[in-house]
C-alpha positions in Angstrom: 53.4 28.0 -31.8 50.8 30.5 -31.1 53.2 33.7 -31.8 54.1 32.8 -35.7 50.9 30.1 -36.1 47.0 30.8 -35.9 44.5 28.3 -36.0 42.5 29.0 -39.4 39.0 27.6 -39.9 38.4 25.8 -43.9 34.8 25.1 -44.8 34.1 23.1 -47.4 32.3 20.1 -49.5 33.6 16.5 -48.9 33.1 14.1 -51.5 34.7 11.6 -49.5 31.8 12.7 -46.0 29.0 13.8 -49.0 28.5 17.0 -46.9 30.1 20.4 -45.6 32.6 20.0 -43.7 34.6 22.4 -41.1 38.3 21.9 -39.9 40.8 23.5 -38.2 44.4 23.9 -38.9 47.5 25.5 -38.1 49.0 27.6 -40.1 52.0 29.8 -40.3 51.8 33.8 -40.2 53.6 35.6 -42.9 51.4 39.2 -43.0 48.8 39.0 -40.4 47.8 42.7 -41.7 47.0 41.2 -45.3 45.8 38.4 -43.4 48.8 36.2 -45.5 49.4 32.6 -44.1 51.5 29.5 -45.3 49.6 26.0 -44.0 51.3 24.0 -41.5 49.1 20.9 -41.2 48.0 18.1 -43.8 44.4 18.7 -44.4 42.2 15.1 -43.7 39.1 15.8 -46.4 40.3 18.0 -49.0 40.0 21.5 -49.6 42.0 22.4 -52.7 45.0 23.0 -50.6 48.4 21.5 -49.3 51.0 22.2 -46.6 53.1 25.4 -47.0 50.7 26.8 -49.8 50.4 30.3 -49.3 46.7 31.5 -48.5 44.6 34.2 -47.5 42.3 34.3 -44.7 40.2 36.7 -42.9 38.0 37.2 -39.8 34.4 36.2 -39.8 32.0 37.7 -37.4 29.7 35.0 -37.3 32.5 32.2 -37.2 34.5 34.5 -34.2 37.2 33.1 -35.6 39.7 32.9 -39.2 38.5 31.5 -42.2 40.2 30.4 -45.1 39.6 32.5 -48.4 41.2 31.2 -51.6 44.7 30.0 -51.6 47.0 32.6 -53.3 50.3 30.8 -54.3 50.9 26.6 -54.6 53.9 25.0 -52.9 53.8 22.1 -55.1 52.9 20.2 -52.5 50.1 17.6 -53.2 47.4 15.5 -50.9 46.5 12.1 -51.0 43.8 10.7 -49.3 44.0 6.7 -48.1 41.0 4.4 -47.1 41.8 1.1 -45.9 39.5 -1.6 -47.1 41.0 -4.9 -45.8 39.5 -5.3 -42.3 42.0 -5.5 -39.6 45.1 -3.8 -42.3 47.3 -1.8 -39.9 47.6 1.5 -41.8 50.9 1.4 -40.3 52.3 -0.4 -42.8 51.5 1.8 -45.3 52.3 5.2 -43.2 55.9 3.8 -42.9 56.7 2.8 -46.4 55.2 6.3 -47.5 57.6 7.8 -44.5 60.8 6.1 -46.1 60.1 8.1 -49.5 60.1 11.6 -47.5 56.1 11.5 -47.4 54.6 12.3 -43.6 51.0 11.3 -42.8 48.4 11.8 -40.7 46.0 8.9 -39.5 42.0 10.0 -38.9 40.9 6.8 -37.5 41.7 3.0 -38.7 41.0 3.2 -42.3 41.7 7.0 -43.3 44.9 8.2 -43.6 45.6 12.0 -45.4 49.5 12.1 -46.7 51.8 14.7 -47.7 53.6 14.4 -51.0 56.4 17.0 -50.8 57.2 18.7 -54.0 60.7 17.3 -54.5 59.3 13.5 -53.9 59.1 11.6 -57.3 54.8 11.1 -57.4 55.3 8.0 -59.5 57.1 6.4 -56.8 54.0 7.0 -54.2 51.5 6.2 -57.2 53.2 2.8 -57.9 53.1 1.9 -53.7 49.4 2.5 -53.4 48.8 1.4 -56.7 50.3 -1.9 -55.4 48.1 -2.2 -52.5 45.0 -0.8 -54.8 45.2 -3.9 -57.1 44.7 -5.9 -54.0 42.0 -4.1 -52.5 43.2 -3.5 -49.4 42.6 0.1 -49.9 41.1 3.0 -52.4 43.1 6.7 -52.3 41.9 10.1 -53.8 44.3 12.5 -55.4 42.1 15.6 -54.4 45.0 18.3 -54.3 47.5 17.4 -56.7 50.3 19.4 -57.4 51.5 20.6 -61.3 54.5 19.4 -60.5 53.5 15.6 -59.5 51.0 15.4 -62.5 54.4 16.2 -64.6 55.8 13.3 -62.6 53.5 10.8 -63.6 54.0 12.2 -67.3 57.8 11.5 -67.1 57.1 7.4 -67.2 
């Protein structure tokens, strides 16, 4: 991974921690020169960014490392962000129905889950599933990087 990937550094405010928060991830090298790169993980706490947008990055001094700029061109990707509620829910549950719909996750802990919403998935489909599990409030979810293309989505119903 380390020949076409880098590990880029994102600072930013979470609403979700109520501070600033740093995170790494990996991310695929189209023009190191113009310091150019594609994302390659799911993001947990929501910079205004999704997996495969393209985005610019460059090196900081102080940070010894990348850091992310501005993102330069969307995917339409989008990122949801799951809390469980109910105590003792396995997040499973909900990680696999979102899996069967072409939708990949990433679990924090117990009761945090950060999902990828590919652009060709219907996002009325995942809306309705959490919605589902909303009304009963076994958990909460944030739409904090949503996609043109999935707002569209939920237009379409």
């Amino acid at each position: 991974m380390q020949e076409t990937h880098k590990k880029i550094l994102f600072k930013y405010y979470s609403d979700y921690l109520e501070e600033t928060v740093s995170e790494t991830m990996w991310a695929e090298i189209v023009d190191l020169e113009k310091g150019l790169f594609k994302l390659d993980n799911i993001p947990f706490f929501g910079p205004l960014i999704a997996t495969d947008d393209l985005f610019y990055a460059e090196f900081d001094e102080d940070e010894k490392r990348l850091v992310y700029k501005e993102t330069i061109e969307n995917s339409g990707n989008s990122i949801v962000q799951v809390i469980i509620l109910e105590k003792g829910f396995d997040k499973e549950i909900i990680r696999e129905k979102l899996k069967v719909i072409n939708c990949l996750s990433e679990g924090l802990n117990d009761s945090f889950i950060s999902v990828e919403v590919v652009r060709d998935v219907d996002y009325s489909i995942v809306r309705s599933i959490l919605n589902e599990y909303e009304a009963n409030d076994t958990i909460q979810y944030a739409e904090p990087c949503l996609s043109d293309k999935h707002r569209a989505d939920l237009l379409k119903n």
